[in-house]
C-alpha positions in Angstrom: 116.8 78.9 -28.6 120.5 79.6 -29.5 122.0 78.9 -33.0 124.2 76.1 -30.8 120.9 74.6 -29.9 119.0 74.7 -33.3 121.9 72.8 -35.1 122.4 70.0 -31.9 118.8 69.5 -32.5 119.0 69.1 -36.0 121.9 66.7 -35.7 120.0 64.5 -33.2 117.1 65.0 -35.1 115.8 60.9 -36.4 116.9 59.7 -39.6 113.5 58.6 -41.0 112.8 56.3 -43.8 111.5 59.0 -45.9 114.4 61.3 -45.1 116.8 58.6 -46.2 114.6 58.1 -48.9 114.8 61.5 -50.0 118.6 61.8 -49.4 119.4 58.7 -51.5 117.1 60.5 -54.3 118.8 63.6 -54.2 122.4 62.1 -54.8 121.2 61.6 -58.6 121.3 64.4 -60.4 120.1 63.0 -63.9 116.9 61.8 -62.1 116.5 65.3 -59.8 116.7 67.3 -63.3 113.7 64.6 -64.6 112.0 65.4 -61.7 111.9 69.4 -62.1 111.6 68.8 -66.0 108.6 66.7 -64.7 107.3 69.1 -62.4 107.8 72.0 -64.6 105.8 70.4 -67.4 102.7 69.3 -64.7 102.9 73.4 -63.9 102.5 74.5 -67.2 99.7 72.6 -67.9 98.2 73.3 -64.9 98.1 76.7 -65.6 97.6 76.1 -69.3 94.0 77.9 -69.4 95.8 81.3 -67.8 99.3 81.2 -69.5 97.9 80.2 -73.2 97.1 83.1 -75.6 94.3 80.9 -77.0 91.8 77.7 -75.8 92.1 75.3 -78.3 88.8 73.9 -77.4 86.9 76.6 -78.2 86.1 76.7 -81.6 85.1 80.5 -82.0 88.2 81.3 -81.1 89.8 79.5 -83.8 90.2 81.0 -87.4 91.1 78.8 -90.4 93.0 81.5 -91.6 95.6 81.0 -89.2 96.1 77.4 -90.6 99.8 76.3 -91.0 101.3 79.2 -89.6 105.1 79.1 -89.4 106.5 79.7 -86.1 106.9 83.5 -84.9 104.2 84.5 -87.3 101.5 86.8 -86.0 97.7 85.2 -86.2 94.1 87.2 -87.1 93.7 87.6 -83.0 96.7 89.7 -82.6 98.6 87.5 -80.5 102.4 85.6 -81.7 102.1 82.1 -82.4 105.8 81.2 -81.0 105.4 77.4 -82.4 103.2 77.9 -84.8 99.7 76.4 -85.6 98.0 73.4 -87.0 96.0 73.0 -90.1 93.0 73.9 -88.9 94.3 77.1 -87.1 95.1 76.2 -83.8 97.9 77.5 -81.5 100.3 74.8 -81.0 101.3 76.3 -78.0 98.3 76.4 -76.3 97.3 72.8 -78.2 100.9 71.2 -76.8 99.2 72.4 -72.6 96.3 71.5 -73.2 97.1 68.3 -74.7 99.6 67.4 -71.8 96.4 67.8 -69.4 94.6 64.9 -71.1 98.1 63.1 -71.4 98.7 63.7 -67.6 94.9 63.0 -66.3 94.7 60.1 -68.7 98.3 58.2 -67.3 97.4 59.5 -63.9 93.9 58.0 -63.5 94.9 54.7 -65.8 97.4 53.9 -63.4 96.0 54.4 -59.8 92.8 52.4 -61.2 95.0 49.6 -62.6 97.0 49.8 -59.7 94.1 49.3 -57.2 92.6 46.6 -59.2 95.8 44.9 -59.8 97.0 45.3 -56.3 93.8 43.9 -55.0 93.8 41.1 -57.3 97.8 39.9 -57.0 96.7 40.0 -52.7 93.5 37.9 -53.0 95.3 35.5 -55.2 97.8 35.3 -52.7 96.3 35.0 -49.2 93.4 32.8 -50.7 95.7 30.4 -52.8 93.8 27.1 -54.5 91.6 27.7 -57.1 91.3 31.3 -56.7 95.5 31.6 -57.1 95.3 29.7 -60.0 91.9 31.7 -61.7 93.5 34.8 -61.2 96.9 33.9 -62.5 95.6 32.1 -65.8 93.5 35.8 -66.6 96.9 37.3 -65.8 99.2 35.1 -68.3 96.8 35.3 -70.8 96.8 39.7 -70.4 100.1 39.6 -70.3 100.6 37.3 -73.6 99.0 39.7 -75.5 100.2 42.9 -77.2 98.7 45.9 -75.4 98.6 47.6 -78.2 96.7 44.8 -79.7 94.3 44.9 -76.6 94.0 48.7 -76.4 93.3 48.8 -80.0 90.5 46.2 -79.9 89.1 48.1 -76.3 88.8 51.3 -77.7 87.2 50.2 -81.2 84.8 48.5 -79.3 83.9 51.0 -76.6 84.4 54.2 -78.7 86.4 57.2 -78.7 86.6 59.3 -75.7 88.9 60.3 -72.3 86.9 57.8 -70.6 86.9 55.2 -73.0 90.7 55.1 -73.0 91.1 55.2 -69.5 88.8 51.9 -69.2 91.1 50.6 -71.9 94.1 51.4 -70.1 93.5 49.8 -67.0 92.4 46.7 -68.9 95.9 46.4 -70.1 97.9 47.4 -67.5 96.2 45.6 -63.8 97.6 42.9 -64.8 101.7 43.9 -64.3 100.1 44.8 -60.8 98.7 41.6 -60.2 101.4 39.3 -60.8 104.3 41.5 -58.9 101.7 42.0 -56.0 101.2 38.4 -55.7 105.2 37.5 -55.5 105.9 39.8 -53.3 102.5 38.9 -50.9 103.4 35.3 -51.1 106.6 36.1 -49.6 105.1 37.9 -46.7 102.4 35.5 -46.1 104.9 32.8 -44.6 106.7 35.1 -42.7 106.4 34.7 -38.5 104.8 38.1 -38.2 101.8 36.9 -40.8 101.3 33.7 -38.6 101.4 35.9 -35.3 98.7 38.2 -36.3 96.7 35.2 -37.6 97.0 33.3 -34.2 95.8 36.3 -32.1 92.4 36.1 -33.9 92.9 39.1 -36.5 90.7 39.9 -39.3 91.8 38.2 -42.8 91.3 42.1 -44.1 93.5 43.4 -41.0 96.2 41.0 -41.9 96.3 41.9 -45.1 95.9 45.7 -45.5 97.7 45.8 -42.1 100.6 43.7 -42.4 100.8 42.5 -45.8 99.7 45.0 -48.4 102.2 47.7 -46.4 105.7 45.3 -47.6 104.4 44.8 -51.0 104.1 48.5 -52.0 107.6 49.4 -53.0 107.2 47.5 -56.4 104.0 49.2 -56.7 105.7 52.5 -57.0 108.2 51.9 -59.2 105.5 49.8 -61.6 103.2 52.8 -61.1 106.0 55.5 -62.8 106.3 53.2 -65.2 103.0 52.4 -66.3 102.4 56.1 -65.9 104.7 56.4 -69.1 103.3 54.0 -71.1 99.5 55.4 -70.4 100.4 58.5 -71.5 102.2 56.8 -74.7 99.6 54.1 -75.8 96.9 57.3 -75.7 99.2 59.0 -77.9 99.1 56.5 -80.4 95.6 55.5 -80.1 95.0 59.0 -81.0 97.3 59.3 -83.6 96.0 56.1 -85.3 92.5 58.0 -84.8 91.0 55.5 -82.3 91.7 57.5 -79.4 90.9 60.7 -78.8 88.6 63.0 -81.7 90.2 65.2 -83.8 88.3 68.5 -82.2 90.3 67.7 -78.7 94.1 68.9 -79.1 95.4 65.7 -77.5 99.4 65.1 -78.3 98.6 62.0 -80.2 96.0 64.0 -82.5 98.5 66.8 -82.7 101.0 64.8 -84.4 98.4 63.4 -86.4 97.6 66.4 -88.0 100.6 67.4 -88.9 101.9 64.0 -90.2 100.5 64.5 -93.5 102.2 67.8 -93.8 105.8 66.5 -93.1 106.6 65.8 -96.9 105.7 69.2 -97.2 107.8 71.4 -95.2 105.9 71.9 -92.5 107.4 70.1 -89.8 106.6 72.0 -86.7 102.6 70.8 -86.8 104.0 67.2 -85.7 107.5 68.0 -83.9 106.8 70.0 -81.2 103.9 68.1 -80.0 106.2 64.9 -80.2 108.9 66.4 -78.7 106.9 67.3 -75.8 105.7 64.2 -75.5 109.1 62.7 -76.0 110.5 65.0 -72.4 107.5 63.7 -70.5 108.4 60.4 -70.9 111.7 60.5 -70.6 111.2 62.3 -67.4 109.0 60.3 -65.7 110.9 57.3 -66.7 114.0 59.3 -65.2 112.4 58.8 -62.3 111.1 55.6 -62.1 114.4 54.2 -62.7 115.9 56.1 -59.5 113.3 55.2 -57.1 113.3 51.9 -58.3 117.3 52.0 -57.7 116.6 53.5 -53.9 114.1 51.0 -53.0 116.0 48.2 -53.8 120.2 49.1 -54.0 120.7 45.9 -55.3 119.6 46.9 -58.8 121.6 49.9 -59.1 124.0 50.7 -62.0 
């Protein structure tokens, strides 16, 4: 095939959702650069355990004479610690990746769990109406008149510390942003002619709605989901740091910056910045890009 040829073929090739998706996407470079900061940061702590000069879980290999290093000091292993270490000894490097792996897993799992719950929730409401409708959205007004904080807080002192324990906490508090958007958006669909079509040819209630419903409702989803993503990986950050969260031998951001906040008055402000300002760049990032697919799946709202 001739160069004439391949670039007809590309012109005539069709203009897809997703490639206008992605096009639309790409026009924003504030949100692209979030995106690679994003992707850079979900690199880095997937390679954490190969790129780190230390494993901050593993206690042998941290020495209490290394506590409160400065930053470009050398530690008892041999080895530079570039941002230096914590007060018990630990790299803050290596702490910083490993902590964004719980930080990531923890927003990651929160939100698909809250968003299948909540998802599933807002369509039942919906397509069943009556009672149901009304049950579901009385749980949901009074979630969502509470503090999450407050909610979290009370979760996790009742459940216990632990990854799992947060997550459980998480979803409590977030399914609930799912449920209601879900349910305004299926409630919309439900009357439409192509709803009461599939109904009168005899489909399934589950066909109609996984088929035909659930597919037009999933644009809010996506933009909730980046933004709940954020504030999972926030509230376990300050359940940690309020020492609810995670325990103090698992370098979790939130723990990080605990630690080191009762060393600020004392000079040694690296134990508690770095940490937060890596967690400060994830958020941002992610919320980078929230805010433009939430601006390419509905124009209207764009700035």
């Amino acid at each position: 095939m001739t160069d004439v040829q391949l670039t007809a073929s590309a012109e005539t090739a069709p203009d897809t959702p997703r490639r206008r998706f992605v096009r639309a996407f790409m026009q924003d470079r504030v949100a692209l650069a979030g995106l690679l900061v994003f992707l850079t940061i979900m690199a880095l702590a997937l390679l954490a355990p190969w790129i780190t000069p230390q494993n901050p879980y593993d206690l042998n290999s941290v020495d209490l004479m290394d506590s409160r290093l400065k930053p470009g000091e050398d530690t008892m292993a041999g080895f530079k610690a570039w941002l230096g270490t914590d007060g018990v000894g630990r790299d803050l490097y290596s702490g910083i990746l490993y902590g964004l792996r719980i930080s990531l897993m923890v927003g990651a799992l929160a939100g698909l769990l809250a968003a299948s719950f909540g998802v599933a929730m807002g369509l039942l409401a919906a397509y069943a109406g009556g009672k149901t409708d009304a049950f579901i959205m009385r749980v949901v007004d009074l979630q969502l008149s509470l503090p999450a904080i407050l909610v979290a807080l009370i979760l996790v002192a009742a459940l216990g510390k632990g990854v799992d324990k947060i997550i459980m906490a998480l979803v409590v508090v977030q399914w609930a942003y799912y449920a209601r958007t879900v349910r305004a958006s299926a409630l919309v669909e439900r009357g439409k002619e192509y709803v009461e079509a599939a109904k009168s040819l005899g489909l399934s209630h589950s066909r109609v709605i996984f088929r035909h419903i659930l597919p037009n409702c999933m644009a809010p989803v996506i933009v909730i989901f980046t933004v709940q993503t954020a504030n999972a990986i926030s509230l376990e950050a300050t359940l940690s740091f309020l020492g609810v969260g995670l325990p103090q031998t698992e370098p979790s951001l939130g723990v990080l910056i605990s630690n080191g906040f009762q060393y600020m008055l004392s000079g040694r402000y690296w134990i508690s910045f770095f940490p937060g300002l890596a967690l400060l760049v994830t958020i941002v990032a992610i919320n980078l890009v929230g805010d433009r697919i939430r601006d390419v799946l509905n124009p209207r709202l764009e700035r």
